[in-house]
C-alpha positions in Angstrom: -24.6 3.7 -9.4 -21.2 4.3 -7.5 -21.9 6.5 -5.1 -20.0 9.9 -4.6 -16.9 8.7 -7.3 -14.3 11.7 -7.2 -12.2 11.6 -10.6 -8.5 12.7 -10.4 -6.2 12.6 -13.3 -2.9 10.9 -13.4 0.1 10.0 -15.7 -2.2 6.1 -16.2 -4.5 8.1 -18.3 -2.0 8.6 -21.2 0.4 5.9 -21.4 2.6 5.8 -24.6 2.7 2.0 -25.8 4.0 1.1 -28.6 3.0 4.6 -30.7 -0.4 4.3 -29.3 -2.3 6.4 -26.4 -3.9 3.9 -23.8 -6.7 5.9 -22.1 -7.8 4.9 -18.7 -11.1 6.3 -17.0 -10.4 6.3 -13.4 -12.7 6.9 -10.6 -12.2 6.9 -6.6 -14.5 4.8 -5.2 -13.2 4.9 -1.5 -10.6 6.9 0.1 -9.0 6.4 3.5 -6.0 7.5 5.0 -4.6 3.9 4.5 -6.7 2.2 2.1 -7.9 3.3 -1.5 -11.0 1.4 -3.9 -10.8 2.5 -7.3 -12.3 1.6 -10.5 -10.6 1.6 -13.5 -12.5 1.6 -16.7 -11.9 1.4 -20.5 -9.1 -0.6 -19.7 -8.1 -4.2 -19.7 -6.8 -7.2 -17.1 -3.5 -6.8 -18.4 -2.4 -3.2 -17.4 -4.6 -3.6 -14.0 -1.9 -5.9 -13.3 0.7 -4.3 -14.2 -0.7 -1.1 -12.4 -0.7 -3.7 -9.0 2.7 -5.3 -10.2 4.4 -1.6 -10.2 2.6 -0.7 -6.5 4.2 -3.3 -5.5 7.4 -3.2 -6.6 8.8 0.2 -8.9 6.9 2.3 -6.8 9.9 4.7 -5.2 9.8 4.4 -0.7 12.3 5.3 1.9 13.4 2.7 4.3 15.8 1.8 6.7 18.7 0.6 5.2 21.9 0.7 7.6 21.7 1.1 11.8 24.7 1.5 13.6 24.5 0.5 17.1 26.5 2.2 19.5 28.0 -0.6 22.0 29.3 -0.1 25.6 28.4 1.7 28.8 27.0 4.1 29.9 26.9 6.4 33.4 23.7 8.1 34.4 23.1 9.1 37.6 25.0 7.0 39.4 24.4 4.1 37.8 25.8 2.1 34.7 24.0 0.8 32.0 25.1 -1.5 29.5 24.2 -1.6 25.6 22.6 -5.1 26.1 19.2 -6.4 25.6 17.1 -9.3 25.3 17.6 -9.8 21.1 20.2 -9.9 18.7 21.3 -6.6 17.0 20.3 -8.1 14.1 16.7 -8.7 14.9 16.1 -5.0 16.1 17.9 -3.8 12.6 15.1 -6.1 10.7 12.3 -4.0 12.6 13.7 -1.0 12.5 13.5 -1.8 8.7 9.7 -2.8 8.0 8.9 0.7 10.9 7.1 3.1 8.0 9.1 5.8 7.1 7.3 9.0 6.1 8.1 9.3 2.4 8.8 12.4 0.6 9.0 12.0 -3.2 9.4 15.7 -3.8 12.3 16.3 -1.6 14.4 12.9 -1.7 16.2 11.4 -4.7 17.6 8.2 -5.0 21.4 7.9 -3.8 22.7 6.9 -7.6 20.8 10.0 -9.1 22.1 12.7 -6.2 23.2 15.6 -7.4 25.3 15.5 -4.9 26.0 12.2 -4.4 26.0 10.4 -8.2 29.6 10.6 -9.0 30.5 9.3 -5.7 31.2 5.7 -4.8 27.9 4.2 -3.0 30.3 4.0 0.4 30.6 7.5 0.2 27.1 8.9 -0.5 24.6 10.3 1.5 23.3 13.7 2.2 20.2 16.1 3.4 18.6 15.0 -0.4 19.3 11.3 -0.5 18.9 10.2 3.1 17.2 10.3 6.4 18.6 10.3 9.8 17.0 8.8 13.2 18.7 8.2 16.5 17.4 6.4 19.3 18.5 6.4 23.1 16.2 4.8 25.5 16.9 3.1 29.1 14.9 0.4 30.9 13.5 0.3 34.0 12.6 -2.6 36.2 9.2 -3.4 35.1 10.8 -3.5 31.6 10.8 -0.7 29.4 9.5 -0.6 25.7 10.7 0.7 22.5 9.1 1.6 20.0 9.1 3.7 16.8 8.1 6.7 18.4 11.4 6.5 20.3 13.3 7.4 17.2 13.9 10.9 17.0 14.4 12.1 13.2 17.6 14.4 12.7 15.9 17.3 10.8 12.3 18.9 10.3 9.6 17.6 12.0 7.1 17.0 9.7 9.8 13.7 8.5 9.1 12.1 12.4 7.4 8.6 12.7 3.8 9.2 12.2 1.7 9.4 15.1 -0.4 6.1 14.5 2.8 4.2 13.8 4.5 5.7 17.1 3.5 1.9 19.2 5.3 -0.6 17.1 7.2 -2.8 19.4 11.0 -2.7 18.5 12.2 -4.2 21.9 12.4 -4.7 25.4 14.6 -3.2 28.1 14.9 -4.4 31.8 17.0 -2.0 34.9 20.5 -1.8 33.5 20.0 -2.2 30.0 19.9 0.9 27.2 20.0 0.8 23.3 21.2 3.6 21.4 21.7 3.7 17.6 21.7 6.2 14.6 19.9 4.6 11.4 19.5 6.1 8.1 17.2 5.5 5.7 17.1 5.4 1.7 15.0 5.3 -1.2 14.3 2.5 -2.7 11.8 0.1 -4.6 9.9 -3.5 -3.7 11.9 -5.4 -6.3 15.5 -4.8 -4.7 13.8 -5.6 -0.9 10.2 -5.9 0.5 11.1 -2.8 3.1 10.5 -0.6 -0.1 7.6 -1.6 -1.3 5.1 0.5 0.4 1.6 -1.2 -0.5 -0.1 -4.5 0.9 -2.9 -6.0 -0.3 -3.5 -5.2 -3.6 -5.7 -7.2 -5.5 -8.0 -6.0 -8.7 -11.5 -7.7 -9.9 -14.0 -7.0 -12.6 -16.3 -5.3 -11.9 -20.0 -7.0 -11.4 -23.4 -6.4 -11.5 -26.6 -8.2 -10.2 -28.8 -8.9 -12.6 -32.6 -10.7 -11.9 -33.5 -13.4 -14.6 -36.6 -14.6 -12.8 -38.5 -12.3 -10.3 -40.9 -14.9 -9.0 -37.7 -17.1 -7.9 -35.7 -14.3 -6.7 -37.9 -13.8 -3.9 -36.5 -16.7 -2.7 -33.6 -14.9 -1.3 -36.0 -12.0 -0.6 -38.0 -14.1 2.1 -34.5 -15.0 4.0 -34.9 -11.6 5.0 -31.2 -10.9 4.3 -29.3 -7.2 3.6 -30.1 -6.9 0.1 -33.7 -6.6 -1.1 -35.5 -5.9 -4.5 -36.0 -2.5 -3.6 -32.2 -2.3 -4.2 -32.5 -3.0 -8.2 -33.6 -0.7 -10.6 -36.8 -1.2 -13.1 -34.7 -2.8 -15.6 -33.6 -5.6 -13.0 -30.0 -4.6 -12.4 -27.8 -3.8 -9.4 -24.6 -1.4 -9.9 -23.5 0.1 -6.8 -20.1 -2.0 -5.9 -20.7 -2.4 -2.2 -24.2 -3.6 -2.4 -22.9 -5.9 -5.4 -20.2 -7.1 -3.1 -22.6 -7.6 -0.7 -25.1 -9.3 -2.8 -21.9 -11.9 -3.7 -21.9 -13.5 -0.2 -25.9 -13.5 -0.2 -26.3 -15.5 -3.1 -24.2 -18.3 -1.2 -27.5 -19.1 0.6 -28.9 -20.1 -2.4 -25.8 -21.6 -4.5 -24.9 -25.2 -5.1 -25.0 -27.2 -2.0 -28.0 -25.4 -0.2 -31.8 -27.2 -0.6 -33.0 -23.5 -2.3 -30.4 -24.2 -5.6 -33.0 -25.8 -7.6 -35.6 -24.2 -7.2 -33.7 -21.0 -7.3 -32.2 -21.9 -10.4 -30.0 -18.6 -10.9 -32.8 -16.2 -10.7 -29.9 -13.9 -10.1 -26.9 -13.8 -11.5 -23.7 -11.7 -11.4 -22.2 -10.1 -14.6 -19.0 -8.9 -15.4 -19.0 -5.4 -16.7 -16.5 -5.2 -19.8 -13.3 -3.1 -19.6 -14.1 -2.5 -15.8 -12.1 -3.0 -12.7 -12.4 -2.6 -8.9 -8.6 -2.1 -8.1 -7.6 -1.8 -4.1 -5.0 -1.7 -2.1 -3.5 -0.4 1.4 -0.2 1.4 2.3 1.9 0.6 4.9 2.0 4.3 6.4 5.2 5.8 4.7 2.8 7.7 2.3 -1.2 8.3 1.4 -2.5 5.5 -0.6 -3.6 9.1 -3.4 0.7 9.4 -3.5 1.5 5.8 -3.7 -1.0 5.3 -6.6 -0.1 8.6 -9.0 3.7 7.8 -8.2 3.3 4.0 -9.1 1.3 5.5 -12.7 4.4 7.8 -13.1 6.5 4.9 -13.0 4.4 2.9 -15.5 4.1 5.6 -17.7 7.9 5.3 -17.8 8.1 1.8 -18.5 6.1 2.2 -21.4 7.9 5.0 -22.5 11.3 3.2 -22.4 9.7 0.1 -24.3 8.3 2.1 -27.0 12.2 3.7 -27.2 13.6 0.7 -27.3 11.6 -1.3 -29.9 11.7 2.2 -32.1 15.6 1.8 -32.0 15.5 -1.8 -32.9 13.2 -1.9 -35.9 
């Protein structure tokens, strides 16, 4: 059985399509701060994929979007240092726009739906609900000086600063007499306009699978390889459920698959079997949010969709 599955509800487990109710079972099977393994049940390949379609690229994230750099010299304790340094402008504004930007849903908007800002023209919007504010000032020494995320200082509360784990990330490098100093504001956004929004990697979906023994005699075959999974892991009726141990079992059977001297003579004494309606769904963030906020915001957002199809094909028929 899946071991210690926490259910939590979201906007996937009543999607409106097409005058129907789609409902989706949904159970947690592993929860990190950067990685989450659910399993989706009473469901089909179809919406898993667009559940991992809209993760990737309708699910709302902040990123940076502009940098200015401040260019120059400087005077600082007697000596000058000049706004140089061993890459392109250019280059350090690509970084600075993949660093993961903590993501607020319930505070930021989008600039074109602003309150403040949505009657403006885009070159004129921005504000303390649509945008984020870093600036960066760092000098180099003569063993060369790094910069990194955690250099960039976030113009406003605290909890908005680079999280602590994502503090290292290389930006560049500075040498004696060189210094960088921008301001760089960041925006919500989504995957489809620019891979800096989309806030997930990795995510992949499978049905779920169980091992099932046809032949007991033969499946001690694999048994006397003295390998990680053992009969004692099956039940009485011959079946294995729990998804790591099936996962597991996966790579094991390649001892005994085609190519390997055991094949014939283990001649599928156990197989795998897909479970009907069930998926193992993964994925990881990229740090700007918790994989639990990523996932309910990407349902939200294909709730919507649905929503707006079902509107749409009403009005046309």
């Amino acid at each position: 059985s899946i071991a210690s599955p926490a259910t939590f509800l979201t906007s996937l487990h009543a999607l409106n399509l097409i005058r129907g109710v789609i409902m989706v079972k949904i159970k947690v099977l592993k929860e990190t701060e950067e990685k989450m393994q659910l399993l989706l049940s009473e469901t089909d390949r179809s919406l898993a994929n667009a559940l991992r379609r809209t993760l990737i690229s309708d699910t709302p994230k902040m990123a940076i979007d502009s940098v200015r750099f401040q260019l120059g010299t400087k005077e600082q304790d007697g000596e000058v240092w000049e706004t140089t340094g061993p890459i392109p402008d250019e280059m350090v504004a690509q970084r600075l726009a993949m660093v993961p930007i903590p993501t607020m849903h319930d505070k930021f908007h989008f600039q074109h739906e602003c309150p403040n800002c949505k009657d403006l023209v885009e070159a004129d919007r921005g504000c303390l609900e649509c945008q984020m504010i870093y600036t960066c000032v760092v000098f180099g020494d003569e063993e060369g000086k790094w910069v990194t995320a955690g250099d960039m200082k976030y113009l406003g509360e605290e909890s908005l600063e680079i999280p602590e784990h994502y503090k290292s990330i290389p930006i560049t490098k500075l040498l004696k007499g060189q210094m960088i100093e921008f301001y760089a504001t960041a925006i919500m956004g989504r995957g489809r306009e620019h891979t800096k929004w989309s806030p997930v990697c990795g995510v992949a979906f499978q049905p779920r699978r169980i091992g099932v023994i046809n032949n007991k005699t033969k499946a001690k075959i694999l048994w006397d390889m003295d390998l990680e999974t053992t009969a004692k892991d099956f039940d009485k009726s011959g079946k294995l459920e729990d998804v790591d141990k099936v996962s597991t079992l996966a790579l094991e059977l390649n001892h005994v698959g085609e190519g390997t001297e055991e094949t014939r003579e283990f001649n599928d004494a156990i197989t795998l079997e897909e479970v009907p309606g069930e998926y193992i769904f993964e994925f990881e963030t990229d740090g700007s949010m918790s994989p639990r906020a990523a996932f309910e915001k990407a349902s939200e957002e294909l709730a919507k969709g649905f929503s707006a199809l079902e509107s749409d094909l009403s009005d046309a028929l």
